[in-house]
C-alpha positions in Angstrom: -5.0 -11.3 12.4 -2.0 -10.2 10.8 -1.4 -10.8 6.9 0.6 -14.1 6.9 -2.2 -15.8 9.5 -4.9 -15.0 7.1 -3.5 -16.3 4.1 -3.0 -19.4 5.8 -6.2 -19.4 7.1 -8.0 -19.0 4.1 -5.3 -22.0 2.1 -5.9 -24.4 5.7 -9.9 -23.9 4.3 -9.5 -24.4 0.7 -6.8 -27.5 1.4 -10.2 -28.8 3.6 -12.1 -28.5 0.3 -14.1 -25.8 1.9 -16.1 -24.3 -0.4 -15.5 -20.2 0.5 -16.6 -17.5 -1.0 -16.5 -13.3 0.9 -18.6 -10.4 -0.1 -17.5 -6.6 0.0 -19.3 -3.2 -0.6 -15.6 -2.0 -2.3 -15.6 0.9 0.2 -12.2 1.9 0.6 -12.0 -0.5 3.6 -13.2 -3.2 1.8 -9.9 -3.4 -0.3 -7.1 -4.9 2.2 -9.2 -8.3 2.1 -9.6 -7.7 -1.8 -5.9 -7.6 -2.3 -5.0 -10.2 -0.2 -7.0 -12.2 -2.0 -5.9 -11.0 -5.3 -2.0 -12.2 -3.7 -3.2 -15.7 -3.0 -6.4 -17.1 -4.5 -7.9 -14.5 -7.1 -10.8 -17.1 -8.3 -12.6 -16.9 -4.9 -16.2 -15.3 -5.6 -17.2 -12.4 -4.3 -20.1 -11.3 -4.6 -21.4 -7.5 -4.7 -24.8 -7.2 -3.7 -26.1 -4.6 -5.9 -29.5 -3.6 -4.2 -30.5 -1.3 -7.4 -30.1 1.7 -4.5 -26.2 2.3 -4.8 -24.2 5.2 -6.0 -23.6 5.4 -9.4 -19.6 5.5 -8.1 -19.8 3.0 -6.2 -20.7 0.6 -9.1 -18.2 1.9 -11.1 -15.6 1.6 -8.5 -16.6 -1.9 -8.5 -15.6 -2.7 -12.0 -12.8 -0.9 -11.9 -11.2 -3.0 -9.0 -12.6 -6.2 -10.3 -10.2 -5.4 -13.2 -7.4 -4.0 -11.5 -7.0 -6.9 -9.4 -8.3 -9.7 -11.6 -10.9 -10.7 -9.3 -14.1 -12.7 -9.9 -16.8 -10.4 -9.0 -20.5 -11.7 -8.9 -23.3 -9.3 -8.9 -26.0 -10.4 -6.4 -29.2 -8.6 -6.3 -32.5 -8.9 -5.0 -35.3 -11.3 -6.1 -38.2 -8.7 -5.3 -38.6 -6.1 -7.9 -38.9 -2.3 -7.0 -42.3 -1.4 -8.0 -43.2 -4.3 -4.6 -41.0 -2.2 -2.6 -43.8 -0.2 -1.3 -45.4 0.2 2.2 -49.5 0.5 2.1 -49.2 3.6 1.9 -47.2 3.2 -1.6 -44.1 4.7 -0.2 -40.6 3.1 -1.2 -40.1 1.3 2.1 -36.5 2.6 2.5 -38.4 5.8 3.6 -40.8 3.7 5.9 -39.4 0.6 7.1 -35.6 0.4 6.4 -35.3 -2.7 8.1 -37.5 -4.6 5.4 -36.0 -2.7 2.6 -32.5 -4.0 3.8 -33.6 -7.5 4.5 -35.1 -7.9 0.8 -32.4 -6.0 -0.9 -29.6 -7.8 1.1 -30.2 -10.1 3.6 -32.4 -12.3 1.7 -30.4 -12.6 -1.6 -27.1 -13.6 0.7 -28.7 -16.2 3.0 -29.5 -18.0 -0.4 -25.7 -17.8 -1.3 -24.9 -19.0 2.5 -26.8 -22.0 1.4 -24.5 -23.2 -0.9 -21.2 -22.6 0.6 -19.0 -23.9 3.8 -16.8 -20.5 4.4 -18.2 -17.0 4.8 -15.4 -14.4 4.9 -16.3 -11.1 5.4 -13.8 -7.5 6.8 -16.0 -6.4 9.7 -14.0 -4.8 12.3 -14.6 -4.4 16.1 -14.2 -0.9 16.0 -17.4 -0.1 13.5 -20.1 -0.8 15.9 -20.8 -2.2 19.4 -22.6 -5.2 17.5 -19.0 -6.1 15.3 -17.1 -5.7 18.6 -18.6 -8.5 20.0 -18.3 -10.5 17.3 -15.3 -13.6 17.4 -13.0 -14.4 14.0 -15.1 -17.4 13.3 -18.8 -17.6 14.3 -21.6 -19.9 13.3 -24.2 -18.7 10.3 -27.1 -20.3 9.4 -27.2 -23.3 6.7 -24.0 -24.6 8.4 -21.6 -21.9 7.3 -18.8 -20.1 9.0 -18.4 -16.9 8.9 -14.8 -16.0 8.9 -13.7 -12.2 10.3 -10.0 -11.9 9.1 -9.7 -8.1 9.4 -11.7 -8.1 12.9 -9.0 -6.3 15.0 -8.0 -3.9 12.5 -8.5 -0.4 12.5 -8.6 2.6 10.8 -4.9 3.3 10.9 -3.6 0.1 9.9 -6.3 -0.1 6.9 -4.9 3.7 5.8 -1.2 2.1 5.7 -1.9 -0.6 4.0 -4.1 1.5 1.4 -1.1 3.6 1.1 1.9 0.9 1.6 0.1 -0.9 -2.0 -1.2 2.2 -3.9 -4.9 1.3 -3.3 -6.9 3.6 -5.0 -10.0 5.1 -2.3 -13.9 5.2 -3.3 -14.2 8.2 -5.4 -17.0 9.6 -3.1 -14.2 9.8 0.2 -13.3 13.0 -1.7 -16.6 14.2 -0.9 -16.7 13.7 2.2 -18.9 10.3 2.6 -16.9 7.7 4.7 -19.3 5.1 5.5 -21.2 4.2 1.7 -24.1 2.2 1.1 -27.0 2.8 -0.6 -27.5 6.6 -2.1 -30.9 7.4 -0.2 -30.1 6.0 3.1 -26.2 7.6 3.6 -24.9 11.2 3.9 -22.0 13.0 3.9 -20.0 12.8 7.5 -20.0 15.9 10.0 -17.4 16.3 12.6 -19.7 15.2 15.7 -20.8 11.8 14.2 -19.4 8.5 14.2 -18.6 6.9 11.0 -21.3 4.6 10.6 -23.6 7.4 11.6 -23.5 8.6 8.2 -26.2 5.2 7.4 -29.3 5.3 8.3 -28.9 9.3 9.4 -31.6 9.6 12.3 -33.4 6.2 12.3 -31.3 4.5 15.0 -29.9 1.9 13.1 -26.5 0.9 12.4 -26.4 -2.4 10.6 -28.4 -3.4 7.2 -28.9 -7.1 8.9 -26.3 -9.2 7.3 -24.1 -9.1 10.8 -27.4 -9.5 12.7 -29.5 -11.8 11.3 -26.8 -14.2 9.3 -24.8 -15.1 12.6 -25.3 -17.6 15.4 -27.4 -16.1 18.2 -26.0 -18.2 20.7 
């Protein structure tokens, strides 16, 4: 979708009295939806799911946008506290199972939110992963919401432009080589022979934390 059509997407909801909230990891990526929203509708919440594991930049980063642009960030973390995090074996279950850690850290915490709002709006793009390529601009979620995909043929290029064309400033930690950022124990600095999103979950064949696996439509 190009700029104009998402803007009058997202006014055609809120004229519906659609109740619409988005979320965002404020990866450099993340920030084209952020300032369009800033442009048009600055009181829509988004919410920052803090899972307690993030960089210490990446929080700050946070704060710093939400003041730059005026924006009315929500922190959303998880209900279950760290010391339960463990497997039987009283490891941290990011080291065991990653895809329990992620569904109480993040999944959990958002399908609550999901309960209380019509409009999901999210920047996926087909050209992160085989599972986000398949993906359509609006698509079911559970509790009757809609997730909405604005930014879902964009790429890398036309991201960098508009980072650029606007001044953006980038995730501190790009300059250090990490281009994909999510939590600190579960992402590593980029090489030349991986994909971007190999940078998560380096070695455990896993590419998505389960918010665009297990909050969407199956059929």
């Amino acid at each position: 979708m190009e700029i104009p059509e998402i803007k009058s997407k997202i006014k055609k909801y809120q004229q519906a009295g659609k109740r619409i909230f988005t979320t965002s990891s404020f990866q450099s990526h993340s920030l084209v939806l952020l300032h369009i929203i800033k442009e048009i509708s600055p009181k829509i919440p988004i919410f920052f799911i803090n899972t307690g594991y993030l960089f210490p930049e990446t929080v700050r980063f946070k704060d710093e946008i939400a003041d730059l642009f005026q924006l009315t960030v929500m922190d959303l973390k998880p209900e279950t506290p760290k010391y339960l995090q463990k497997d039987l074996n009283g490891k941290l279950l990011y080291t065991s199972d990653p895809d329990h850690c992620c569904s109480i850290n993040k999944t959990q915490p958002l399908d609550a939110v999901l309960a209380t709002y019509d409009v999901w709006m999210n920047g996926v793009r087909a050209d992160q992963s085989a599972i986000r390529s398949a993906m359509k601009v609006e698509q079911a979620a559970p509790h009757n919401t809609v997730r909405f995909h604005p930014m879902l043929d964009w790429n890398q290029k036309k991201i960098f432009n508009y980072l650029k064309e606007y001044n953006i400033p980038k995730h501190p930690l790009e300059q250090r080589g990490y281009t994909s950022i999510g939590c600190e124990p579960c992402t590593r600095k980029i090489d030349l022979e991986m994909q971007v999103r190999e940078a998560r979950w380096f070695g455990l064949n896993k590419l998505e934390c389960g918010l665009h696996t297990e909050l969407i439509s199956k059929k």
